[in-house]
C-alpha positions in Angstrom: 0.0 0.0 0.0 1.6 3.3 -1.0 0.6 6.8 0.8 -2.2 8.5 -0.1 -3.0 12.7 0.3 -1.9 13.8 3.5 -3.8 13.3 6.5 -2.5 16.0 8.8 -3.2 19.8 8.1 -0.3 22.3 8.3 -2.7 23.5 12.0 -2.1 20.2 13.4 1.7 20.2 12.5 2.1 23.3 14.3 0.7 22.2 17.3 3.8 20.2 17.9 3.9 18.5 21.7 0.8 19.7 22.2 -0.7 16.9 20.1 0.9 13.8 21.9 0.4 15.6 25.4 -3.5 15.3 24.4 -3.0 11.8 22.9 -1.1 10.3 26.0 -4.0 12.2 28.5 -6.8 10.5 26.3 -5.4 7.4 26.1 -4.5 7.1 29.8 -7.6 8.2 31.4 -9.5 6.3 29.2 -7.7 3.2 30.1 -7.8 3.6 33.8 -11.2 2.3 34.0 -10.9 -0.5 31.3 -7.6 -1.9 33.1 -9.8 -2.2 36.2 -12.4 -3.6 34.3 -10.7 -6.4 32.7 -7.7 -6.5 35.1 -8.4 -5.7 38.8 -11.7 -6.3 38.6 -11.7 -10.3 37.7 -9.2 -10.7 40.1 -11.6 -9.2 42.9 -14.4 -11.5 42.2 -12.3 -14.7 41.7 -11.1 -13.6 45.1 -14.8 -13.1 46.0 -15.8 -17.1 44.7 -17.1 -15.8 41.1 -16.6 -18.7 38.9 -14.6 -19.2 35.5 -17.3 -19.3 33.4 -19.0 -16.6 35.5 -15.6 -14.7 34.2 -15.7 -15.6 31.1 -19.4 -14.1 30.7 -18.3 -10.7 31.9 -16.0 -10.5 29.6 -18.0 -10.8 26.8 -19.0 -6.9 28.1 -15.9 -5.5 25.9 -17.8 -6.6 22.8 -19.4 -3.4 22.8 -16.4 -1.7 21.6 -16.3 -3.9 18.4 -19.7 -2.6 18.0 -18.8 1.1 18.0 -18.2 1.0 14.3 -22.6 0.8 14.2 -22.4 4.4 15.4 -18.6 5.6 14.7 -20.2 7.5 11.5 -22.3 9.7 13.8 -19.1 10.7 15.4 -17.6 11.4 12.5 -20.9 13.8 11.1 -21.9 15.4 13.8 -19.9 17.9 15.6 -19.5 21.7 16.9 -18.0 23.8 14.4 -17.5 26.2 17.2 -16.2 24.2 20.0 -14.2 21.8 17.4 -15.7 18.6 16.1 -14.0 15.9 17.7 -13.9 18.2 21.4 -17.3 18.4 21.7 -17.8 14.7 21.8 -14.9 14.1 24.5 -15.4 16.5 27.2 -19.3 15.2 27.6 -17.8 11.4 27.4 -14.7 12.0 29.7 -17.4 13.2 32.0 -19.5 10.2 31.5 -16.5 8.0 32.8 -15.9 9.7 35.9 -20.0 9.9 36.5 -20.3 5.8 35.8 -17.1 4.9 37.8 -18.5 7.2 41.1 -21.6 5.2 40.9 -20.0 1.9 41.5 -19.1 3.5 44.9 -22.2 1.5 46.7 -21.4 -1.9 45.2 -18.6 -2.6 48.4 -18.8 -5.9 47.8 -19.1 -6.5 44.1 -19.1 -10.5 43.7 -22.7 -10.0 45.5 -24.1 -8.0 43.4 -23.1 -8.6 39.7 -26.5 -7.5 38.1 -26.4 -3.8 39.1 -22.3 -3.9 38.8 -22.2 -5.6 35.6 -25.0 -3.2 34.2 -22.9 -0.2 35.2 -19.9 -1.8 33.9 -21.3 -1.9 30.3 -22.4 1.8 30.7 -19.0 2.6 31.4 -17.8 0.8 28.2 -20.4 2.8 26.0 -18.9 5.8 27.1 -15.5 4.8 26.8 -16.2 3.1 23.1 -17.6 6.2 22.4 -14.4 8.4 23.7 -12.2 6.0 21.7 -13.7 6.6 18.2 -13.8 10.6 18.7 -9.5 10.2 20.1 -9.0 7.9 17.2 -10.6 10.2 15.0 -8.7 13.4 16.3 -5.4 11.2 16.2 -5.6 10.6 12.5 -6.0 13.9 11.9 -3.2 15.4 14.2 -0.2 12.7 13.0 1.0 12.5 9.5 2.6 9.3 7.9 5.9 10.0 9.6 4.5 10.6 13.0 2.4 7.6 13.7 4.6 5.2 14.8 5.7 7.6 17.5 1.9 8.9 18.0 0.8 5.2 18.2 3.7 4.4 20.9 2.2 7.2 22.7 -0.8 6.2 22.5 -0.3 2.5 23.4 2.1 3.7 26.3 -0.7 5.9 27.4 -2.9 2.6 27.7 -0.5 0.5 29.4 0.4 3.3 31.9 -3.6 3.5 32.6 -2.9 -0.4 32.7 -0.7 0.1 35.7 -3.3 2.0 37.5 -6.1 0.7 37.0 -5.2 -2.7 37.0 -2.4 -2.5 39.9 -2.3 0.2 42.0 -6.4 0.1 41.9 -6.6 -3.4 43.6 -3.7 -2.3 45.5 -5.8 0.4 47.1 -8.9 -2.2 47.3 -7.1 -4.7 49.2 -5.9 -2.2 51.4 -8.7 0.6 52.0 -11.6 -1.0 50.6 -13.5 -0.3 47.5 -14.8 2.7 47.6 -11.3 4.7 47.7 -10.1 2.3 44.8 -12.8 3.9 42.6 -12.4 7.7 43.9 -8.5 7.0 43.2 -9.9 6.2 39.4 -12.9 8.4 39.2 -10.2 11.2 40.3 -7.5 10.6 38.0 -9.9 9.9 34.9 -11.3 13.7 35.3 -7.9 14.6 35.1 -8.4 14.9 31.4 -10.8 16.9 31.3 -8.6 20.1 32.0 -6.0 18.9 28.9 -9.5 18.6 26.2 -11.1 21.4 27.4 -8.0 23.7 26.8 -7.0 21.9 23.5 -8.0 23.7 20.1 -9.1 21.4 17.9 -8.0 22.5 13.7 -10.8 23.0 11.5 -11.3 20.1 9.6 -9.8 21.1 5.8 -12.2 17.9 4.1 -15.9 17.2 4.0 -17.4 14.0 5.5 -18.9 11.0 3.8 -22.6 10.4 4.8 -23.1 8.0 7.5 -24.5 4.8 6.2 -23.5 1.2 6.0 -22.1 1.4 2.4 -19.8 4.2 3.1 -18.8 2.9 6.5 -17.5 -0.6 4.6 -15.7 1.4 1.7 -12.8 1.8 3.5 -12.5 -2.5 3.0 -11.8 -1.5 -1.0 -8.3 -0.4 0.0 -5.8 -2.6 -1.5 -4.7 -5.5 1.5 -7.1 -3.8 4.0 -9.4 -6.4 3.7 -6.7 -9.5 4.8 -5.0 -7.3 7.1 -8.1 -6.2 8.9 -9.6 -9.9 8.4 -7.1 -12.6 8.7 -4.1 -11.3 9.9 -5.0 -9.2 12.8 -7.4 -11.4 14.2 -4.9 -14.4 14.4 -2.0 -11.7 16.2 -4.4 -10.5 18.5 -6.4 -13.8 19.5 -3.2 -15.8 20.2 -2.1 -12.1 22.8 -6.1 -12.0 24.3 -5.9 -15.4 25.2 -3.1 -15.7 27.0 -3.4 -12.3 28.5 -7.1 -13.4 29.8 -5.5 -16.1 32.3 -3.5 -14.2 33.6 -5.2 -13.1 36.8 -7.5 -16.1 37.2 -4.1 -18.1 37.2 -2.3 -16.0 40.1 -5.5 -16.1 42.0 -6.1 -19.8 42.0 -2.2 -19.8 42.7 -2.9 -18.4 46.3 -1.4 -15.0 45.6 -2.8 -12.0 47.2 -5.1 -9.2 45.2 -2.3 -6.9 46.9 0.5 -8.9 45.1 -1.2 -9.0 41.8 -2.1 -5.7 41.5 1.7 -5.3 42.3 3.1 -7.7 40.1 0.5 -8.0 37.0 -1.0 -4.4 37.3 1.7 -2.4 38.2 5.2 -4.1 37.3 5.0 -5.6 34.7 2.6 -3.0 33.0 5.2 -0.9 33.5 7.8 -2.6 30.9 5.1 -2.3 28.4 4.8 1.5 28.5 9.1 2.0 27.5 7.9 -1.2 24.8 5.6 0.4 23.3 7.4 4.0 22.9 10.4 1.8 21.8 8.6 0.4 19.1 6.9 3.6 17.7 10.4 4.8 17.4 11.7 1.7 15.7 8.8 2.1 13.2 10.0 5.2 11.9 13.3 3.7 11.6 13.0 0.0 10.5 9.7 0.3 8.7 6.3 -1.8 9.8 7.1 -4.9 8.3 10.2 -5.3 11.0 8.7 -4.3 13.8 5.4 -6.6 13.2 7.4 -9.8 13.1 9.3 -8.5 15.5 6.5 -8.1 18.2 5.0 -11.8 17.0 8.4 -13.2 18.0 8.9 -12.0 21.6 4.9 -12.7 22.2 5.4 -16.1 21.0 8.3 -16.8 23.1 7.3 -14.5 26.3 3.6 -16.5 26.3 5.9 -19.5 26.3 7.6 -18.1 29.3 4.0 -18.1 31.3 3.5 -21.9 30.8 5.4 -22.5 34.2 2.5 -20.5 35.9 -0.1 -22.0 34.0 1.4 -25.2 35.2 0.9 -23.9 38.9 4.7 -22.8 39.5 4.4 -19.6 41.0 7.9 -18.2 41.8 7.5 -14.9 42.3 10.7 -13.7 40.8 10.2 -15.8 37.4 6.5 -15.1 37.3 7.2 -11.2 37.2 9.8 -11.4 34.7 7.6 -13.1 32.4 4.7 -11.2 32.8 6.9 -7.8 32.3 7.8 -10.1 28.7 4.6 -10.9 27.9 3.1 -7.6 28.4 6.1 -5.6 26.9 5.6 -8.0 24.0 2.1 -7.1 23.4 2.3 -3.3 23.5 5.2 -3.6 20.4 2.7 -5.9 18.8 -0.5 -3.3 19.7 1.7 -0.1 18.2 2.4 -1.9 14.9 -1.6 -2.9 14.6 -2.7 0.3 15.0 0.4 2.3 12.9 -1.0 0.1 10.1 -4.7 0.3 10.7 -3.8 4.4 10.7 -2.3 4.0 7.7 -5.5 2.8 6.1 -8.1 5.4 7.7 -8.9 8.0 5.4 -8.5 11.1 6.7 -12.7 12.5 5.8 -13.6 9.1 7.7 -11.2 8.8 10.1 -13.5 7.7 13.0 -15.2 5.7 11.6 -12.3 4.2 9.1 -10.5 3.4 12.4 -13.0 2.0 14.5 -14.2 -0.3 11.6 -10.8 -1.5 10.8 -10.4 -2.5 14.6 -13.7 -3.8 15.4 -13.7 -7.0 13.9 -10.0 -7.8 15.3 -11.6 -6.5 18.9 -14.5 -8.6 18.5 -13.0 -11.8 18.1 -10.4 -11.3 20.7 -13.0 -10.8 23.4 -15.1 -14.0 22.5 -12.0 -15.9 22.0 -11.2 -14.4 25.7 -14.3 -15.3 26.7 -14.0 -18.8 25.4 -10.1 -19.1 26.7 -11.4 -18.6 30.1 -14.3 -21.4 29.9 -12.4 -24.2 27.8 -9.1 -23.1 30.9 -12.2 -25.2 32.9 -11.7 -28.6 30.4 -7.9 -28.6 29.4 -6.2 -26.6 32.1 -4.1 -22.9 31.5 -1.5 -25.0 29.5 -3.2 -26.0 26.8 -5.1 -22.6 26.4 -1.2 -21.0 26.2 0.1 -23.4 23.6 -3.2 -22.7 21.2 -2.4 -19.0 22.2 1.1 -19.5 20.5 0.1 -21.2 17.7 -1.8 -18.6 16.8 0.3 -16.0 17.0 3.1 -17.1 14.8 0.4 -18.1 12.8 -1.0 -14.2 12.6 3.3 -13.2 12.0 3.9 -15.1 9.0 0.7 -14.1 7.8 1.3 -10.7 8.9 5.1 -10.7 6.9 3.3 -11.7 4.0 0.8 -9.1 4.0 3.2 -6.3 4.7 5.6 -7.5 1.8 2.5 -6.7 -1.0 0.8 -4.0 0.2 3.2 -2.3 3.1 3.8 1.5 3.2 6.4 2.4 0.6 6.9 6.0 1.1 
């Protein structure tokens, strides 16, 4: 795939640092309260007696973000003029995060009630899909061709260091103090935000907007390779990474560790790796190209989910379960930043919400159900075998992915 017009106006270039200090406040807050969704959050109630399949239901909540592509094109239409098109949709939603995580305050003990926890829970990730496609939108728009490997390490950083709070320090705090002042830390730190968006000006968009409809949303799949990257290869990368990354705290807990020493270990140390990994590999996209990098991230998550097979076995040393978490999850933020340099590459920029939320949807959706399923069949053939299919498939996804990138790669 060769570059198309440029997708960054000479506004957004001159806004300079003041772009990625947006991006890496976006992408942080809005991870906060996924982390501890998908994170500290299992681990609480399989400390509270909530089942594996029980689990693995609640996890099919995050298929509402492959399902923000249904209204992504609404995002993309409507939109202040005044205010700035993208900005009027995130201060409301960054709002709506903080409002849905204070009123999770009552539930002190959440494995007893899951209905009214759960409900709020997928509320929560409405708002946040939502936030996601307006930041991916307004990312697009602020990074050119040369800028989005860095942009994209950023922004994955961003995520893993929202990772290490929200999924570390959180439980850290709920094991300690209760719930309540684990979600006031979160509810605090995601308004946080809110200061950076409101005082961020927001370029005129320079392009008009294709209608919303289903036909234009799926035009972006007439892209040369978009649809086997967006179809085949990312799905195998990311399902062999969602799999192993969902037995990851079920694993520890049934291990007999602590929800104090997991938020320690899995939340917050070996999150923190992943934040340096993923900056590392938005700079060595700009300097080895995408091609390198993706086979590069496939490799090290092959061989650092290999490295989790001792836990999965029930060998919980803490020393050699922390390094190989810090691998695992330092493997998947190079793999993340290469997945989403390349789906940039193929978002139009008079689409670009809704291009970049479609492209990532389907990937999305399948790694939830297949984390969903990983967590259930962990029931019938142990952690072990749900690691080895995890590797499988994701040198499956790299060769795939080499292939892919060696047609229709960015040449210039």
């Amino acid at each position: 795939m060769t570059t198309t017009a440029p997708t960054v106006t000479r506004r957004a270039e001159s806004l300079g640092a003041e772009r990625f200090r947006l991006i890496t406040a976006l992408y942080f807050t809005q991870y906060l309260g996924v982390g501890f969704l998908t994170i500290g959050l299992v681990a609480i109630l399989r400390d509270g007696g909530t089942s594996l399949a029980t689990l693995g239901l609640i996890q099919t909540i995050g298929l509402i973000w492959p399902l923000k592509f249904l209204w992504a094109p609404l995002v993309d239409r409507f939109g202040s003029r005044r205010f700035g098109h993208y900005r009027s949709w995130l201060v409301p939603l960054q709002l709506g995060l903080v409002i849905t995580l204070l009123a999770l305050t009552p539930f002190v003990t959440p494995a007893d009630h899951l209905g009214p926890v759960i409900a709020i829970c997928s509320l929560f990730v409405v708002f946040s899909a939502t936030q996601d496609i307006a930041a991916d939108a307004l990312t697009v728009r602020l990074l050119g061709d040369g800028d989005r490997g860095l942009g994209n390490g950023i922004q994955v950083g961003g995520n893993y260091l929202g990772s290490v709070v929200g999924g570390g320090l959180a439980v850290v705090v709920y094991d300690q103090w209760g719930w309540v002042p684990a979600i006031l830390l979160l509810a605090l730190l995601t308004a946080t935000a809110l200061g950076v968006v409101i005082a961020f000006r927001e370029p005129e968009r320079e392009v008009l907007v294709r209608r919303a409809g289903l036909r234009e949303l799926l035009t972006v799949f007439g892209q040369p390779g978009c649809r086997s990257w967006v179809l085949v290869v990312v799905p195998l990368y990311y399902i062999g990474a969602a799999v192993g990354y969902a037995i990851v705290s079920p694993a520890l807990v049934d291990a007999g560790w602590s929800l104090t020493k997991i938020g320690i270990v899995s939340g917050a140390i070996a999150s923190a790796p992943a934040v340096l990994a993923a900056l590392g590999a938005g700079a060595l996209i700009t300097r080895w190209g995408r091609r390198r990098v993706l086979v590069l991230g496939g490799a090290l998550l092959a061989v650092a989910t290999l490295g989790l097979l001792p836990l999965a076995l029930g060998e919980t040393s803490t020393l050699w379960t922390t390094v190989a978490l810090c691998a695992f999850m330092a493997a998947y933020a190079v793999a993340n930043v290469v997945v989403y340099t390349i789906n940039m590459d193929f978002a139009r920029p008079d689409s670009a919400g809704t291009d970049f939320t479609t492209l990532t949807s389907f990937a999305l959706a399948i790694s939830f159900v297949a984390a969903a399923i990983a967590l259930t069949a962990a029931a019938w053939i142990g952690y072990e075998g749900v690691l080895v299919a995890s590797i499988v498939l994701i040198l499956l996804g790299t060769a795939l992915g080499l292939r892919h990138q060696r047609r229709h790669g960015v040449t210039a």
